[in-house]
C-alpha positions as CSV (number, residue, x, y, z in Angstrom):
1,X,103.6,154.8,167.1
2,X,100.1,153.3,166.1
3,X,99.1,149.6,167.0
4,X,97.9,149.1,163.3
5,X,101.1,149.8,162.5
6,X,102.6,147.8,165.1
7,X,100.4,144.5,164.1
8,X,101.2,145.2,160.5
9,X,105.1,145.0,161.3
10,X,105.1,141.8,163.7
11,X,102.4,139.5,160.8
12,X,104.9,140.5,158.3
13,X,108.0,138.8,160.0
14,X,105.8,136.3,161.7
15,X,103.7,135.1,158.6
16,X,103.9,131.5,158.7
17,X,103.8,131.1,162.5
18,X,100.6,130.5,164.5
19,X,98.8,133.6,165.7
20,X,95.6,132.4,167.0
21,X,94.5,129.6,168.2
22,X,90.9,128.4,169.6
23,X,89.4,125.3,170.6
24,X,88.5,124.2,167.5
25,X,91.3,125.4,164.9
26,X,94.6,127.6,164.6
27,X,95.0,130.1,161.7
28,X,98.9,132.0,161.4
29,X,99.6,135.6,161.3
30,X,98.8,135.6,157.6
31,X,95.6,134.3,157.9
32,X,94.6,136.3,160.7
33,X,95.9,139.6,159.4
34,X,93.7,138.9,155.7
35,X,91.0,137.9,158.2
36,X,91.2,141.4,159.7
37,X,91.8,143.5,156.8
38,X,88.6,141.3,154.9
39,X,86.6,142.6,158.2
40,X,87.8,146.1,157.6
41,X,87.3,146.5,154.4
42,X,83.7,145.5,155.2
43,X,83.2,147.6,157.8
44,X,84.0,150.6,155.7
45,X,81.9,149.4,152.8
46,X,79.0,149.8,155.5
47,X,80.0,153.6,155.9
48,X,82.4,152.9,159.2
49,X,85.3,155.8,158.4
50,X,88.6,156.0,160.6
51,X,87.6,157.1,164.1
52,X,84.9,155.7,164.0
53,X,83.5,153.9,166.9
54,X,82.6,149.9,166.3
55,X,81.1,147.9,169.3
56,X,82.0,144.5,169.8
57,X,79.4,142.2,171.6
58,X,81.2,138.2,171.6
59,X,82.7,135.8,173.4
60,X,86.7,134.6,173.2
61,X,86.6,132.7,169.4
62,X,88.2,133.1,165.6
63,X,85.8,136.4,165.0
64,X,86.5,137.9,168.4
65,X,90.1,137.7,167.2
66,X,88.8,139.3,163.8
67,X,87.7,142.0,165.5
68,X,90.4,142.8,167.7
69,X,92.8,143.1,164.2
70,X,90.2,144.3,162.0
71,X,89.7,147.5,163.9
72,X,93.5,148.1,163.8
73,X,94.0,147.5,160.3
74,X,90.8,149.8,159.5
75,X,91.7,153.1,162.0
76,X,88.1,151.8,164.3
77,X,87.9,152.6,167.4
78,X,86.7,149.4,169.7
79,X,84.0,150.2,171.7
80,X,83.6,146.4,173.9
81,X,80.0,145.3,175.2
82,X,79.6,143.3,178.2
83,X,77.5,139.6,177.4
84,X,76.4,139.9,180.9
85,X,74.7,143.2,181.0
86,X,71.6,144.3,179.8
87,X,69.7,145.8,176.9
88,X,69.7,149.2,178.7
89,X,73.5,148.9,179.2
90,X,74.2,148.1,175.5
91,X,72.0,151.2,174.4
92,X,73.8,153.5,176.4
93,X,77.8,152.6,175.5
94,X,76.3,152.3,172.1
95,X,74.4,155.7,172.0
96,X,77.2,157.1,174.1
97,X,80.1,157.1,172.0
98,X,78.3,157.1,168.7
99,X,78.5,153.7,167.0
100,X,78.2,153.3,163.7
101,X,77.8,149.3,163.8
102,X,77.7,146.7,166.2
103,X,79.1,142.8,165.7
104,X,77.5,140.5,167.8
105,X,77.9,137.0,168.4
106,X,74.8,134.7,167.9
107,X,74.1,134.1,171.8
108,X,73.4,137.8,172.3
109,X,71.9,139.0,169.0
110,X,68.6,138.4,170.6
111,X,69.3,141.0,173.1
112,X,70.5,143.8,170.8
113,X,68.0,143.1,168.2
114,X,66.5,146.3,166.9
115,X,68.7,148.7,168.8
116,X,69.8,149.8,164.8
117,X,66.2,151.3,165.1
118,X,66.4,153.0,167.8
119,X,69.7,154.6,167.6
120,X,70.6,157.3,165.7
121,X,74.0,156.8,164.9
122,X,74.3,153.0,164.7
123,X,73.3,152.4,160.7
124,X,74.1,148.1,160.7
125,X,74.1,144.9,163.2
126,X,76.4,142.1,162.1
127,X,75.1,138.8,163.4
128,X,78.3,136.2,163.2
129,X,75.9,133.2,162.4
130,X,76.6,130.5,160.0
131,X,76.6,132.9,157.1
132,X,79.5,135.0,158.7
133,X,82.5,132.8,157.0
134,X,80.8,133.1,153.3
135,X,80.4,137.5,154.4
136,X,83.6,137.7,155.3
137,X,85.4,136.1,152.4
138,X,83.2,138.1,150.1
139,X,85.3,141.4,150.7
140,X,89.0,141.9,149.6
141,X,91.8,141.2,152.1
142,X,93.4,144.0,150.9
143,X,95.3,146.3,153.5
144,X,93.1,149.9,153.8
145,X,96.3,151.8,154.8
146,X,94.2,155.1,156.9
147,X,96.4,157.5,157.8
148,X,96.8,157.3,162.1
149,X,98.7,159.4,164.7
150,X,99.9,158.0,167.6
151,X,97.2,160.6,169.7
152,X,93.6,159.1,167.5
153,X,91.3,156.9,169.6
154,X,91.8,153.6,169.9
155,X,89.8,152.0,172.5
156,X,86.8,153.0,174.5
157,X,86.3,150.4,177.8
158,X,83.3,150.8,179.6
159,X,83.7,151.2,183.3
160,X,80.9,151.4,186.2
161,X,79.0,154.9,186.8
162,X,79.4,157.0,190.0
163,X,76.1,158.6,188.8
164,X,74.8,155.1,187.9
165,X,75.9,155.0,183.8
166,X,78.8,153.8,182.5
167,X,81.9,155.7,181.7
168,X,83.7,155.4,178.6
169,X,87.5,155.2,179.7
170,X,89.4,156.5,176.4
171,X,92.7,155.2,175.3
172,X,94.5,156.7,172.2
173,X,97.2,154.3,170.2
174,X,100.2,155.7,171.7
175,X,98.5,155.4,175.6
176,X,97.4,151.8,174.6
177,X,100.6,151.0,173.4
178,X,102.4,152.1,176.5
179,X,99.7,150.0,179.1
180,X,100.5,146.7,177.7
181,X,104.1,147.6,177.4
182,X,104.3,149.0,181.1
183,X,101.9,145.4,182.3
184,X,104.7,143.1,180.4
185,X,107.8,144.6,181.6
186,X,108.2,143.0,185.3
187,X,107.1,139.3,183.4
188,X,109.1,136.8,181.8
189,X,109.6,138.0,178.4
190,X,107.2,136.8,175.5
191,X,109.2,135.4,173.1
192,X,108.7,133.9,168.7
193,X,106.7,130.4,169.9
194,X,105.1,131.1,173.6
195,X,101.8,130.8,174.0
196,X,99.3,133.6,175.6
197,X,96.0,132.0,177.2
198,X,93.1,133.7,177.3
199,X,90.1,132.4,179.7
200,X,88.6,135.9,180.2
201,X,87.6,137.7,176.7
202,X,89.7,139.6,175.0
203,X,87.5,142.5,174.9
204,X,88.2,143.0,178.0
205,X,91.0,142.8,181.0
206,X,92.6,140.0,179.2
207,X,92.7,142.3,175.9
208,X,95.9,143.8,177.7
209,X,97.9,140.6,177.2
210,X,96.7,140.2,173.2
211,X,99.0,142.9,171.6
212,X,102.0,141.8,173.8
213,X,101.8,138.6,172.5
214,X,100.8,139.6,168.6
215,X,103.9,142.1,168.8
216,X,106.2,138.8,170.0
217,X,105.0,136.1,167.7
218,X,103.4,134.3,169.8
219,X,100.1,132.8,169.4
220,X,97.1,134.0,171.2
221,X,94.9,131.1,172.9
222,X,91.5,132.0,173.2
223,X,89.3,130.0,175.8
224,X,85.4,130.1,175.2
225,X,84.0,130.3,178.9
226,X,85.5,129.5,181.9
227,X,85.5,125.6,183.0
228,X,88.3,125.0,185.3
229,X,89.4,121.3,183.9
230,X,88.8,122.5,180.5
231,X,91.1,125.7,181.4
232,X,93.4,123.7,182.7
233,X,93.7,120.8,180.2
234,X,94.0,123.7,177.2
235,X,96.9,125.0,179.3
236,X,98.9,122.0,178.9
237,X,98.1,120.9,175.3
238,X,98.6,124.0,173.9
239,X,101.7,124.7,176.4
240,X,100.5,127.9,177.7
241,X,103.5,130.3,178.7
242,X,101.6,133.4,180.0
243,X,97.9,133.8,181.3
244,X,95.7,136.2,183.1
245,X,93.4,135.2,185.1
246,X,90.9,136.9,188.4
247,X,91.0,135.4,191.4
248,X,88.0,133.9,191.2
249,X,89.2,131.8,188.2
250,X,92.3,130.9,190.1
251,X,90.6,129.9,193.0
252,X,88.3,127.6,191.6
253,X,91.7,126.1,189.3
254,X,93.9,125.8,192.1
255,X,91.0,123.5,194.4
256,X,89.9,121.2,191.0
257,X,91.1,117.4,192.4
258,X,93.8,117.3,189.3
259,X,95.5,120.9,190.0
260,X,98.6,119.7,191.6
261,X,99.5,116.5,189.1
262,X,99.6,118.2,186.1
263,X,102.7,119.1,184.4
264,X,103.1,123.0,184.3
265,X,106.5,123.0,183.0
266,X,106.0,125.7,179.7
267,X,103.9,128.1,182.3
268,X,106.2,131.1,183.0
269,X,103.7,134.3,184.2
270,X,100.5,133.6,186.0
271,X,99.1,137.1,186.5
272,X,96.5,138.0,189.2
273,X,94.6,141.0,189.0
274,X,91.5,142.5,188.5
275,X,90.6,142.3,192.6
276,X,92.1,141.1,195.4
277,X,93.5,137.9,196.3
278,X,93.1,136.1,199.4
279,X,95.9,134.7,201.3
280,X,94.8,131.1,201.3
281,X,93.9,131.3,197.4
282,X,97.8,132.8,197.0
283,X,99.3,130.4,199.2
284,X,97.7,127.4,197.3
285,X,98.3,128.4,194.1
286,X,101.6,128.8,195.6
287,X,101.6,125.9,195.8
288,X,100.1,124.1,192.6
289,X,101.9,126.5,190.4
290,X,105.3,127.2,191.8
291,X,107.0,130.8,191.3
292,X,105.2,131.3,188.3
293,X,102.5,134.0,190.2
294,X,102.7,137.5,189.7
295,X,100.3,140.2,190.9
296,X,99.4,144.0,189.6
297,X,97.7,146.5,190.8
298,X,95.9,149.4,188.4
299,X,92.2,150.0,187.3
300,X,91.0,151.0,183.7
301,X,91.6,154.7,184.3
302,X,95.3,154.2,185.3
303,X,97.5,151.2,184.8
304,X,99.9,149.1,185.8
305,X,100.8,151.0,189.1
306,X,102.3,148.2,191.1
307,X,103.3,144.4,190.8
308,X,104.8,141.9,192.8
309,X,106.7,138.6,191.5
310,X,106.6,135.2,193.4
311,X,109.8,136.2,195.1
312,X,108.7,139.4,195.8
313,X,105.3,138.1,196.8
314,X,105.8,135.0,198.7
315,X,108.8,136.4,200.0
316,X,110.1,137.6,203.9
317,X,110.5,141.3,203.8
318,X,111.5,143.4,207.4
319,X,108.5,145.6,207.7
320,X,106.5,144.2,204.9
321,X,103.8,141.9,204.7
322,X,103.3,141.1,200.9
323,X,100.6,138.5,201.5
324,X,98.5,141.3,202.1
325,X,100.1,143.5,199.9
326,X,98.9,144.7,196.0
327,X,102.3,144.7,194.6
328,X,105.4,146.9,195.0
329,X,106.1,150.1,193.0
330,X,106.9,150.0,189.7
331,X,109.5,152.2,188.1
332,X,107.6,153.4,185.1
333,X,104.1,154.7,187.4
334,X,104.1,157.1,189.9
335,X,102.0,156.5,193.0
336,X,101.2,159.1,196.1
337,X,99.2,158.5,199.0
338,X,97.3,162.0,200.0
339,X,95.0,162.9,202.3
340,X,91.3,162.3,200.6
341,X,90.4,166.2,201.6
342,X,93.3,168.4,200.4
343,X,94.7,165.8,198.2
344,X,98.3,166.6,199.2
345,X,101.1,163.8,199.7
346,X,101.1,161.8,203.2
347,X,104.2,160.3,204.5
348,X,105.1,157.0,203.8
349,X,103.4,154.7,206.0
350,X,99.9,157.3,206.2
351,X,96.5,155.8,204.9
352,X,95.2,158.1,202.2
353,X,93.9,158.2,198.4
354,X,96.0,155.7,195.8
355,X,97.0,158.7,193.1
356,X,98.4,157.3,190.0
357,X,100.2,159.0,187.0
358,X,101.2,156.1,184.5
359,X,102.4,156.3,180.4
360,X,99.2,154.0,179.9
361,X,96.7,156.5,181.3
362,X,92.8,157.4,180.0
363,X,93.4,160.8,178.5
364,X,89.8,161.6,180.4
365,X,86.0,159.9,180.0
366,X,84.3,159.7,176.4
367,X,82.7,163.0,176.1
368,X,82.5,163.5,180.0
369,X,84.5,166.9,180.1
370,X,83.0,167.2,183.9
371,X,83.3,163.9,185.2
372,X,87.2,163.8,183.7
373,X,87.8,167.1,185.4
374,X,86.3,165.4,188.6
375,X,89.0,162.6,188.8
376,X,92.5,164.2,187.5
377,X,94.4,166.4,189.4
378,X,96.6,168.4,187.7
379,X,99.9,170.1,189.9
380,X,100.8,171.7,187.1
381,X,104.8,170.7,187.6
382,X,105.0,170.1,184.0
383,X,103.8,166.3,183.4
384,X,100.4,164.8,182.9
385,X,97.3,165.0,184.9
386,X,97.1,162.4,188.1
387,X,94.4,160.2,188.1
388,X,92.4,159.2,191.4
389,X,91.9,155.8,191.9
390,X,88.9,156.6,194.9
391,X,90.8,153.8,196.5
392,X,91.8,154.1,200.3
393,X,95.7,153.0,200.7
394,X,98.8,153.1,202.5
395,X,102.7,152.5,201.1
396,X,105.0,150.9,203.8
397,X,109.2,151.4,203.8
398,X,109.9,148.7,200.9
399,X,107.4,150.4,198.3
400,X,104.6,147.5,199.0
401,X,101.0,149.1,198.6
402,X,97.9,147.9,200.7
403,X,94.6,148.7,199.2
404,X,92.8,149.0,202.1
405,X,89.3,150.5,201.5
406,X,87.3,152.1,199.0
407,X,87.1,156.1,199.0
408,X,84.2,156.0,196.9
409,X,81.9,152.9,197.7
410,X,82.9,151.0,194.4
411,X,82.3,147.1,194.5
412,X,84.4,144.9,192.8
413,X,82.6,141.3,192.7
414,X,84.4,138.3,190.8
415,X,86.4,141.1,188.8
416,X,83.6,143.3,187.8
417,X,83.4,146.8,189.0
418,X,80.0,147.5,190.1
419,X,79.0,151.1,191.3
420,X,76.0,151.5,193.9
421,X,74.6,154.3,192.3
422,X,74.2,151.8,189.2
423,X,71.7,150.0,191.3
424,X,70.2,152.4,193.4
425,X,68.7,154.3,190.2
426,X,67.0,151.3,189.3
427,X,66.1,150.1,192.9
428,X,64.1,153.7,193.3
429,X,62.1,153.2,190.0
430,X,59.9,150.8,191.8
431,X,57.2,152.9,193.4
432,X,57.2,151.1,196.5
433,X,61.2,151.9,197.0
434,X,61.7,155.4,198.6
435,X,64.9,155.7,199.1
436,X,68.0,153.1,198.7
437,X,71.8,152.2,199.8
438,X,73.8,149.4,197.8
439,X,77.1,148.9,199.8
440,X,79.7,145.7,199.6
441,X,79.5,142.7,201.9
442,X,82.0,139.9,202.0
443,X,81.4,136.8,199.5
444,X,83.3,133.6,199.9
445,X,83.5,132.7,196.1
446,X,83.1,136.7,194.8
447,X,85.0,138.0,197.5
448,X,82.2,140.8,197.8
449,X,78.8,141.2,196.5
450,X,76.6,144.0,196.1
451,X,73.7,144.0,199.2
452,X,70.8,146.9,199.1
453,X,69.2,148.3,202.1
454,X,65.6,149.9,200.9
455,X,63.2,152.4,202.8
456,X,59.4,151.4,201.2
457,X,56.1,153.0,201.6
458,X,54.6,149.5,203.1
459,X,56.3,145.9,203.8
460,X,53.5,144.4,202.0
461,X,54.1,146.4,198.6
462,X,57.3,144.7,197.5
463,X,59.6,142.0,198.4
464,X,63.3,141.3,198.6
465,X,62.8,138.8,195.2
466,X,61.4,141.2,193.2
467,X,63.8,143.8,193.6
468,X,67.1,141.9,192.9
469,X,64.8,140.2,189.7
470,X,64.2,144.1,188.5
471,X,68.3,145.0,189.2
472,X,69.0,141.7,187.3
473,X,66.5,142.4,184.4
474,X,67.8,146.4,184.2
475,X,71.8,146.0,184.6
476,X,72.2,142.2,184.1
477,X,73.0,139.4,186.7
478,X,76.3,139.8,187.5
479,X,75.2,143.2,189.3
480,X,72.3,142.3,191.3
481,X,72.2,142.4,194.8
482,X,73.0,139.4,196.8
483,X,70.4,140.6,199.2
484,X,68.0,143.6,200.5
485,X,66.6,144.6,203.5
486,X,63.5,146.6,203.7
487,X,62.7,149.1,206.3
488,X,60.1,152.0,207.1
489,X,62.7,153.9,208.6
490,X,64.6,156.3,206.9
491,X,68.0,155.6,205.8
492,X,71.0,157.3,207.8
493,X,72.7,160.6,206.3
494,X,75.2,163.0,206.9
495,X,74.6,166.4,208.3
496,X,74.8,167.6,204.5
497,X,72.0,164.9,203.5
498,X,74.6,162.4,201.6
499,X,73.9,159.1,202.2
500,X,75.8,156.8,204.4
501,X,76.7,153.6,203.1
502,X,79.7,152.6,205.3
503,X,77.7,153.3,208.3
504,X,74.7,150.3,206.8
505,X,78.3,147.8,205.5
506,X,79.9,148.6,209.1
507,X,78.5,145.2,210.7
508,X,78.8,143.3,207.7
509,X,82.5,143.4,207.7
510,X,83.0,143.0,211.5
511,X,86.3,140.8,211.9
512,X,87.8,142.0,208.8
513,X,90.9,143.9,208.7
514,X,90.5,145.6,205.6
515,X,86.5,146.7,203.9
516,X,88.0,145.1,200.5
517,X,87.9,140.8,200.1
518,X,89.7,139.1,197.7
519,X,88.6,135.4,196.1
């Protein structure tokens, strides 16, 4: 089973119903599936084969949703860019898995310009500018027909580096297939005629709820940036059935003055995930939303391990608190806690590594045979590797999981998965910056945010500006540090010489019950 395929299928008995709608038009599965096969065909006429990888660089409009078919119909393998990271990111996930073009929406062309240059494998840089409409109609909407297996490449999603590069987490058709399967299957069913919002982009975590609703016959809604009244009054014109949304995005909804007197009656599945929640943001949304508020639990290696619905969620369970819970297990993942040393099983109730072993796994890093090795564990008993999540956790007598800290110092800020190593690298390139720790504090609208403590030759040779303006200029603003402290002193290690960043966090989080915060 291929998603091509799939797509084909589902615009063939859906033809004259509306696919995709934006703020400024709709367009029906007929439309959109010539659309894609037009942007196929012209990707292949610029040398892109099947297999291939394509890199998307765009916000949530008409092309985005070109894209997202066009690579199906043509056998491409998506390779999504982040708008809010730099030049030196794009290079890398570019010149990492080997693109052959890059599309680009006008806002970020700027930032991309030349990179065709400079790369060796990526030949062409489509600009979607006023001439795009006129480019795209100039090439036959006929379907190209490759030949896939279920096991090709179909995506390649960019997650943050341990050794301070992105990863390329691979999906193949079949794995794809079974993620957004796997996340639909505890929702209210998507039926011909719902409506699937999208406020984050679809090249990303909301790309999970796309396909499900393509394969239903419902239309896509894609939101171009996130305004809360604007969110909310598309929502209700439009008759939204199923959204996913971060915290973040719900927390800022949920406290806008007209939340609670609009009419929410067509919303079925509000889905949280992407961080954690806090309980005052879940109670009020609660509350403005009714029991329309589910919650999962995976990451981009491994996913959906655990969900919760409102009953489940806002529910009284003996033993259980789900307000502070991540969801409870599903029956289609496995999940173990283990001890983070010898990586064996702890009893229920025991705090210990999240291991996951899910249908809509990675099948291992984009040409990172190490690093994949590094993160599965295999017991050979006959299945699929397990993946580990590096997150701290403990599972309580009613299956509910509590992510409780992070085993490898990974910060998630407003969604975003930011690694320390990411920024230390750059922090160190200044010559005044001899050594550096980037740890997690708490945030009250990011529920954490990166914050650097710096050993420099001299006080006087840098400040605290110009180091988060050089993260921001290198990795993009989203991953700077909130704040940095300078010292002469060295910065603490173990006995081994690793460096100790939950010894620097410690005070930061003082009154917290758990070293993760949710928005």
């Amino acid at each position: 089973m291929d998603v091509r395929t799939q797509m084909r299928r589902a615009a063939r008995f859906n033809q004259h119903r509306t696919a995709i709608i934006t703020e400024h038009t709709s367009i029906t599965f007929a439309e959109s599936w010539s659309r894609g096969c037009r942007l196929a065909n012209a990707l292949a006429s610029l040398g892109v084969r099947p297999g291939d990888r394509v890199g998307g660089l765009e916000d949530n409009n008409l092309a985005a949703a070109d894209f997202f078919v066009g690579t199906a119909a043509g056998g491409f393998v998506r390779n999504p860019l982040y708008p809010r990271n730099s030049r030196e990111a794009h290079t890398h996930m570019l010149d990492h898995t080997q693109c052959k073009v890059l599309v680009v929406d006008p806002p970020y062309a700027e930032a991309v310009a030349g990179l065709e240059h400079e790369l060796a494998d990526l030949t062409h840089i489509i600009v979607r500018d006023e001439h795009y409409e006129d480019w795209l109609a100039s090439f036959p909407d006929t379907d190209p027909d490759p030949t896939i297996h279920e096991n090709d490449w179909f995506i390649v999603r960019h997650s943050g580096g341990t050794t301070g590069r992105p990863k390329g987490v691979g999906y193949t058709h079949r794995t794809w297939i079974n993620a957004n399967r796997d996340w639909f299957y505890p929702f209210p069913p998507l039926e011909t005629g719902d409506v699937v919002g999208h406020v984050g982009p679809i090249s990303h975590g909301s790309g999970y709820f796309f396909l499900p609703g393509w394969m239903a016959g419902a239309a896509n809604l894609l939101i171009d940036g996130f305004e809360p009244g604007k969110v909310m009054d598309l929502m209700v014109e439009h008759g939204v059935t199923h959204l996913f949304l971060v915290p973040t995005m719900i927390n800022a909804m949920v406290r806008h003055p007209t939340a609670t007197s609009r009419d929410w009656s067509r919303l079925r599945c509000l889905n949280s995930a992407g961080s954690p929640i806090t309980d005052d943001t879940a109670l009020l949304a609660h509350q403005v939303f009714g029991d329309r508020l589910w919650q999962l639990y995976g990451e981009t290696e491994a996913l959906p391990a655990v969900v919760m619905s409102p009953r489940e969620w806002f529910g009284t369970w003996e033993g259980s608190t789900p307000l502070r819970a991540a969801g409870r297990l599903m029956p289609w993942s496995e999940l173990e806690i283990c001890d983070p040393d010898s990586l064996e099983p702890l009893e229920v109730g025991e705090e210990g590594e999240i291991v996951l072993r899910t249908d809509g796994q990675m099948l291992g890093f984009w040409d990172e045979p190490e690093l994949t090795a590094s993160r599965m564990l295999d017991r050979h008993d006959g299945g699929k590797a397990w993946v580990l999540t590096g997150d701290i956790g403990r599972l309580d007598e009613n299956g509910f999981l509590y992510v409780l800290d992070r085993k490898d110092d990974m910060i998630i800020s407003g969604g975003f998965n930011i690694w320390p190593a990411e920024l230390e690298s750059i922090l160190t390139d200044h010559p005044a910056v001899i050594e550096a720790a980037v740890f997690g504090v708490p945030h009250e609208r990011w529920g954490e945010t990166p914050f650097a403590q710096c050993q420099v030759t001299d006080l006087d040779a840098v400040d605290a500006e110009e180091l988060i303006a050089l993260c921001s200029e290198k990795l993009g603003s989203y991953k700077k540090p909130s704040g940095v402290v300078l010292t002469l002193e060295p910065l603490p290690k173990s006995p081994v010489g690793k460096l100790m960043r939950k010894t620097l966090r410690e005070p930061y989080w003082a009154g917290h019950e758990r070293r993760v915060a949710g928005s």
